[in-house]
C-alpha positions in Angstrom: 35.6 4.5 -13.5 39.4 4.9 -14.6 38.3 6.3 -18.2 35.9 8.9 -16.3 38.7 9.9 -13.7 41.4 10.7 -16.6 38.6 12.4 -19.0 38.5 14.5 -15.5 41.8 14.9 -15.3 42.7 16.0 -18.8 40.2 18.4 -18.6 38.0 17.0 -20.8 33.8 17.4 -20.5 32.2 14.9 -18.1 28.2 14.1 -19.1 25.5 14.0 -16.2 25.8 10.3 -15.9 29.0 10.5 -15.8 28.7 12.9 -13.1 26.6 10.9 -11.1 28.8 8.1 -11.0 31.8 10.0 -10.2 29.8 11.5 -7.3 29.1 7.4 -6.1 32.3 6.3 -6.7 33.7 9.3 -4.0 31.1 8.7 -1.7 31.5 5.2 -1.6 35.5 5.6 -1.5 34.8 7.7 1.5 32.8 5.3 3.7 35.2 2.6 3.1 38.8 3.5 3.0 39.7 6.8 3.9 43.5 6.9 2.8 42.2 5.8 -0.4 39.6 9.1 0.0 42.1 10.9 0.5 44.5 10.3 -1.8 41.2 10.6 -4.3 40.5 13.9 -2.7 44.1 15.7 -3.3 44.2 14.7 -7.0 40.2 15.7 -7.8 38.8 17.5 -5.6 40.0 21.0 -6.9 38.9 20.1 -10.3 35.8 19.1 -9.3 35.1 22.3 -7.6 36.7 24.8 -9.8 35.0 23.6 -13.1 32.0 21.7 -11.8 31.2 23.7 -9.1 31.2 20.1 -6.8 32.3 20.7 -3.2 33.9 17.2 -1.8 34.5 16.8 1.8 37.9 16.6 2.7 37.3 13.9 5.5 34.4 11.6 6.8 31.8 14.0 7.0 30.7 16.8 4.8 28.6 19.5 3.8 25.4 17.5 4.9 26.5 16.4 7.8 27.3 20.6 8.5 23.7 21.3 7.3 21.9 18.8 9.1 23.7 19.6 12.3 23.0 23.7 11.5 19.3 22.9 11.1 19.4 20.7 14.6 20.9 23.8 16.2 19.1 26.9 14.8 20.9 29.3 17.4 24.1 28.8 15.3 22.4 30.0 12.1 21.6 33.5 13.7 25.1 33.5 15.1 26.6 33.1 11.3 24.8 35.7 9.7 26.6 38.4 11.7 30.1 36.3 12.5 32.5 33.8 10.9 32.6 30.6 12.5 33.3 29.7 15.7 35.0 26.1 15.9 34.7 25.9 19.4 31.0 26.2 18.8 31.2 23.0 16.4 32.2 19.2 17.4 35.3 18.0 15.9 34.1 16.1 13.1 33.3 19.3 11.3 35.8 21.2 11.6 37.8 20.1 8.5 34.7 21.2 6.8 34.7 24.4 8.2 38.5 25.0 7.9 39.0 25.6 4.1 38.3 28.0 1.8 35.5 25.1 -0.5 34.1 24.7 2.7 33.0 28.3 3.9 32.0 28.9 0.1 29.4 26.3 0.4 28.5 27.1 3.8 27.9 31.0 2.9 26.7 30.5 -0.5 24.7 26.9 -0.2 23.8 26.1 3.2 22.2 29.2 5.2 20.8 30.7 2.6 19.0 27.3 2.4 18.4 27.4 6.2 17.0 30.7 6.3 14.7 29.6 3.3 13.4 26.8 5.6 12.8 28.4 8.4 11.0 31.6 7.1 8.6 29.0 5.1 7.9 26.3 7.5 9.1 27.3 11.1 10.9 24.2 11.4 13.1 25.1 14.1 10.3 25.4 16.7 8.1 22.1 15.7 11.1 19.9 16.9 11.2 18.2 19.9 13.6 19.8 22.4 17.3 19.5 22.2 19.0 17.1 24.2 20.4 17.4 27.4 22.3 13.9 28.2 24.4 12.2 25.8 23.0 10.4 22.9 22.6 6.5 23.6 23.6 4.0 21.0 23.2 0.2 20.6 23.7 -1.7 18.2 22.6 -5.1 17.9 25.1 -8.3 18.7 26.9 -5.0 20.1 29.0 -4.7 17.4 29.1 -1.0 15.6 31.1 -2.0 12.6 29.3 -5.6 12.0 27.6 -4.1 9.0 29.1 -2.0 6.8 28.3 2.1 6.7 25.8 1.4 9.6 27.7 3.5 12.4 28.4 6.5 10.0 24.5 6.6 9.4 24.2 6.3 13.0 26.8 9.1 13.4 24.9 11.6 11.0 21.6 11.0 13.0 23.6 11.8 16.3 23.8 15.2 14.7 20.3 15.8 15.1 19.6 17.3 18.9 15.9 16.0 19.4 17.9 12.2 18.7 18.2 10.8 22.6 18.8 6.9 21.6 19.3 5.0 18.5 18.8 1.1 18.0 19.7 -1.1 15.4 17.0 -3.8 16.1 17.1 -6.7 12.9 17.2 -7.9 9.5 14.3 -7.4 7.0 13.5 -10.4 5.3 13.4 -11.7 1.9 15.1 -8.7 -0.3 16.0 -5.6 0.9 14.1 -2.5 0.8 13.2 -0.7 -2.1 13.5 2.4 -0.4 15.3 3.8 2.8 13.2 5.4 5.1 11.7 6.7 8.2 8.3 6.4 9.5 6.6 7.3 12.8 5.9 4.5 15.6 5.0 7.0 18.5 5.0 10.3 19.7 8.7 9.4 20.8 9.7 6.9 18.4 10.6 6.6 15.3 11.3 4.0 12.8 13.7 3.7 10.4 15.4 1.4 7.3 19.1 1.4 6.3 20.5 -0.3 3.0 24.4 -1.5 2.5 25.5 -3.7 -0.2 24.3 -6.5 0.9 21.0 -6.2 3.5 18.3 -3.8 5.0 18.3 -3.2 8.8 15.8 -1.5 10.7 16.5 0.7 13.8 14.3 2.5 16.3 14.9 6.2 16.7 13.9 7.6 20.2 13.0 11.4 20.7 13.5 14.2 23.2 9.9 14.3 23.5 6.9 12.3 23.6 4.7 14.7 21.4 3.2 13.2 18.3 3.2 16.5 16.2 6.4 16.9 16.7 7.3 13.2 16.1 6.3 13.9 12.7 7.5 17.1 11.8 10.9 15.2 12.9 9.8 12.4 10.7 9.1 14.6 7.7 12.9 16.5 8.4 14.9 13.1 8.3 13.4 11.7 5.1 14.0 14.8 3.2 17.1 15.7 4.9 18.7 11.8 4.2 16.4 10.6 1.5 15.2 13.4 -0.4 11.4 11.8 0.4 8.9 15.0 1.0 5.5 14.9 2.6 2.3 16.7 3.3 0.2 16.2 6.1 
């Protein structure tokens, strides 16, 4: 990774491999040590986005935490085509994202238009189960959040989504982990789902808004794509 970072640095052409291990190395620096992120951040990140057209979060969360969140709340998408954003509108953790000049680029140029694809091809918004209205409940097994490593930050991008109303770590797969991160319908409230660190898979129960199995899936079908890139038909 050091000769990729000073080819980047002198300015010299970075390969698609090279790329995508650049892009790993950053996310990984960001879920565990985030002086080290930043520090990482102040030296590339302009670089990245000025000759790579790569837009890096400047803290924890990102640009797909900002999407995923927009897509939970479609009543903020109509609100930014007409006015800039509203931070008060936002929770905290995105604000950074929405505070700099790389950030309202990609949100303008990337996001909504992405957004507004979605919605005027699939009607996603209205197939959801129903926002929340109490906090969202977590537990995590031995009730320890920070037991296993990058398991509360998926936890915390999952609380973004409003039709979440409880989340559940729940065990250890056994033998080797999955091949595959996923989620996968239990019931018409309930969801199930895998997540992969380093070193094991855990699997977690996801509890909706509503108990409506048409809309279980359609929530289903958003979370894989949205976190796995995993698309299916009906």
């Amino acid at each position: 990774m050091r000769a990729i970072l000073r080819r980047l640095y002198r300015g010299q052409f970075l390969n698609e491999e090279e790329m995508d291990n650049l892009r790993h190395y950053a996310e990984r620096l960001r879920s565990a040590s985030l002086p080290s992120y930043e520090l990482f951040y102040e030296r590339y990140a302009p670089i990245l986005h000025r000759y790579y057209h790569i837009h890096l979060p400047r803290s924890e969360y990102g640009a797909d935490d900002l999407y995923d969140y927009l897509l939970a709340h479609p009543a903020l998408i109509d609100h930014l085509r007409t006015q800039p954003p509203d931070l008060a509108m936002f929770p905290v953790y995105l604000h950074d994202q929405l505070s700099t000049a790389q950030g309202l680029d990609v949100l303008y140029t990337t996001i909504l238009p992405a957004l507004e694809y979605l919605q005027s091809e699939t009607g996603v918004a209205a197939e959801l189960p129903r926002p929340r209205v109490a906090d969202l409940v977590v537990k995590f097994e031995s009730g320890n959040p920070l037991k296993e490593t990058g398991l509360k930050a998926h936890f915390d991008r999952l609380g973004g989504y409003s039709f979440i109303s409880r989340l559940q770590s729940v065990r250890y797969l056994r033998g080797t982990k999955a091949s595959q991160d996923r989620v996968e319908v239990i019931s018409g409230d309930c969801l199930g789902g895998i997540f992969t660190n380093k070193e094991k898979s855990i699997y977690y129960y996801v509890y909706l808004t509503e108990n409506d199995p048409g809309k279980a899936s359609q929530a289903c079908r958003l979370l894989n794509r949205n976190l796995y890139g995993i698309t299916t038909e009906d």
